[in-house]
N, C-alpha and C positions, 0 to 999 in steps of 0.2 A: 115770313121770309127769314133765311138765316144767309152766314156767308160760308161759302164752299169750303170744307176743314183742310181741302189741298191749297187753297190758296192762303193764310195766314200767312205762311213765310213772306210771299209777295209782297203782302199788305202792310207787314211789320217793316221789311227791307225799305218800303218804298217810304213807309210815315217817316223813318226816321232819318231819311237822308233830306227828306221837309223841312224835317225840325232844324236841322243844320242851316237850310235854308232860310228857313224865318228866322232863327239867330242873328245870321250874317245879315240880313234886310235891318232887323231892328238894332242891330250894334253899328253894323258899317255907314249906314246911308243916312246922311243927314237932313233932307228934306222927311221930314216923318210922315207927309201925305204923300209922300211915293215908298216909304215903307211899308206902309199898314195897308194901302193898295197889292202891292207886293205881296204881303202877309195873306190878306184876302185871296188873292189868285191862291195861292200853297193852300191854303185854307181847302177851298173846293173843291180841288185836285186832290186831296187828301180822301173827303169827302165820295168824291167819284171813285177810285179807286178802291174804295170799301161795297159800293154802292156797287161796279163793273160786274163784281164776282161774288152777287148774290144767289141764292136758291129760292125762284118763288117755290109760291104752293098752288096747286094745280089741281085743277078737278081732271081723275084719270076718265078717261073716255077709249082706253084703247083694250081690246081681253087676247084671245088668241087668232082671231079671225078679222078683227076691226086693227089696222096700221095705223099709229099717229106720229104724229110730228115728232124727230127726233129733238128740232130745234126751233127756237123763234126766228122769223125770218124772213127772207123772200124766195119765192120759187123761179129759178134762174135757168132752167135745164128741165124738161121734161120732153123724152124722145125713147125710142127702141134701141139701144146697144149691143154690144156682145160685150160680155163679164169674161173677162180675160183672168182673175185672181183666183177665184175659189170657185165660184157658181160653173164656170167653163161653158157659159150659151148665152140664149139673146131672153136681154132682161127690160124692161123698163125702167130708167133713170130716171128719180126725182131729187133735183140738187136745189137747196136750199141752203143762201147765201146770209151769212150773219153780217151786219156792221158792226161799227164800233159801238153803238146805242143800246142793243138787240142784247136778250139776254144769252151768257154763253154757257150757262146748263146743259148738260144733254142728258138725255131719259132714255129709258128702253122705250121702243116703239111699239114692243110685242110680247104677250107673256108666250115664255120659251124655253129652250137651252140652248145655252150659248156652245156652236157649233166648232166654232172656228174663231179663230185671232192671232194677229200680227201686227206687230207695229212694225213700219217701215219709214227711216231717217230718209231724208231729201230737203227737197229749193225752199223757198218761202218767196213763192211767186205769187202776184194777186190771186186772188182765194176765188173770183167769179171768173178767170181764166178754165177753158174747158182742160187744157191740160194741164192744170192742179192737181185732177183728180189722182195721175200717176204720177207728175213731177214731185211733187210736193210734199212735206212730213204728212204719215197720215196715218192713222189704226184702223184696221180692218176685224170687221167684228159678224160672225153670222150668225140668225138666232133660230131654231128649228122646232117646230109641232105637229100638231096630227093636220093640218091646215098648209102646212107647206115649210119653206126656208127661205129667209126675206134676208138680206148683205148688207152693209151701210159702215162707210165709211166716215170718220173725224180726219180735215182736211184743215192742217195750217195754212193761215194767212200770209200775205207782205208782212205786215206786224206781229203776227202770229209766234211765239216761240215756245210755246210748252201745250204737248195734250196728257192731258187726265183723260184714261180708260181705266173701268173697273172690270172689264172683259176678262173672265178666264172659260178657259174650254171647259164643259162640263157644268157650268153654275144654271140654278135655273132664276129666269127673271120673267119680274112682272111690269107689264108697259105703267108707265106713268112714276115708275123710280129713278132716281138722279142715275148715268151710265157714266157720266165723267164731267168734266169742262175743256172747253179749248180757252185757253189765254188771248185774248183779241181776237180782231178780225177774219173770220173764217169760212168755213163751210161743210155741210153734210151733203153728201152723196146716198140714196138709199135704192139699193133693184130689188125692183117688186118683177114675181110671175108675171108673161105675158097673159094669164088670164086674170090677171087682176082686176079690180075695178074701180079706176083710179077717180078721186075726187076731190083732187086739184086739178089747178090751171098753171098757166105759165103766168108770172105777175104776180099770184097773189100772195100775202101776206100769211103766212102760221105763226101757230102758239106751239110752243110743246107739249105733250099728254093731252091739248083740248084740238087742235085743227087733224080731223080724219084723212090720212094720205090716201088710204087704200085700204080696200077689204080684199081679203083673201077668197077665195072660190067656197 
């Protein structure tokens, strides 16, 4: 496991406005068992937030034809849509919803080239609201091969205030590499072909690089 090299700044910003904090606990407060309790909370908090925006390591399971997980999560949305942004037809949506808990990594799903990308500013509406998917901050990324062209979106949270894409048109990627971070609480959106052959459910639980969303035809 490492921690994500976009998030440092986060981490540094966040430890050192801690330290200020444990300062003020241990100079100001004169019961020192409600100090060092104090201290202890800053402490872990510290600790989490090094811990929030790490990179595990993954056993990849996804090639050009086998779809995985872009993110750890839960699957919150799986239905037949119309792809109103780039695909322009009726896709299968699988959205998987991140907590605060959940790792916020995100991988390519597919080896490919990367088609299409856009980021697009907007709300930080709950992240498991259906319409997040367009209200909301969010990168739009599509990745294309001899197998087809799969879409998926990074969707800020309520909490949510920064996404890491490493999306550029043209690049070629292989599933089971880091594709960016969202900061908090969020969500991926992914449209697979209506011939896909989807193997999740609604409910259940993914890994990123290891839980199979879908095989391509």
């Amino acid at each position: 496991m490492k921690i994500d090299k976009d998030c440092y700044g986060t981490i540094i910003l966040t430890w050192l406005f801690c330290l200020v904090l444990i300062f003020i606990w241990q100079k100001f407060i004169g019961l020192k068992a409600v100090a060092w309790i104090l201290t202890g909370i800053t402490v872990v908090y510290m600790l989490f937030i090094a811990w929030f925006h790490r990179v595990p390591v993954r056993r990849r399971c996804g090639n050009g034809k086998v779809i995985t997980s872009v993110a750890d999560g839960k699957v919150v949305i799986l239905e037949k849509v119309y792809e109103k942004e780039y695909l322009k037809k009726e896709c299968i949506q699988v959205s998987i919803y991140m907590n605060f808990f959940d790792v916020h990594s995100n991988f390519w799903p597919v080896d490919g080239t990367v088609s299409y990308y856009k980021y697009h500013p907007g709300k930080y509406l709950l992240a498991f609201l259906p319409k997040a998917s367009d209200d909301n901050e969010h990168s739009s990324t599509a990745i294309k091969n001899e197998h087809g062209e799969i879409f998926f979106k990074q969707i800020a949270g309520f909490i949510a205030r920064r996404i890491v894409c490493y999306s550029k048109e043209g690049m070629e990627v292989k599933s089971g590499s880091q594709c960016g971070i969202i900061k908090f609480g969020s969500r991926i959106d992914i449209f697979l072909p209506l011939d896909a052959k989807i193997m999740v459910r609604k409910g259940d639980l993914t890994r990123a690089c290891e839980t199979v969303i879908a095989e391509l035809p």
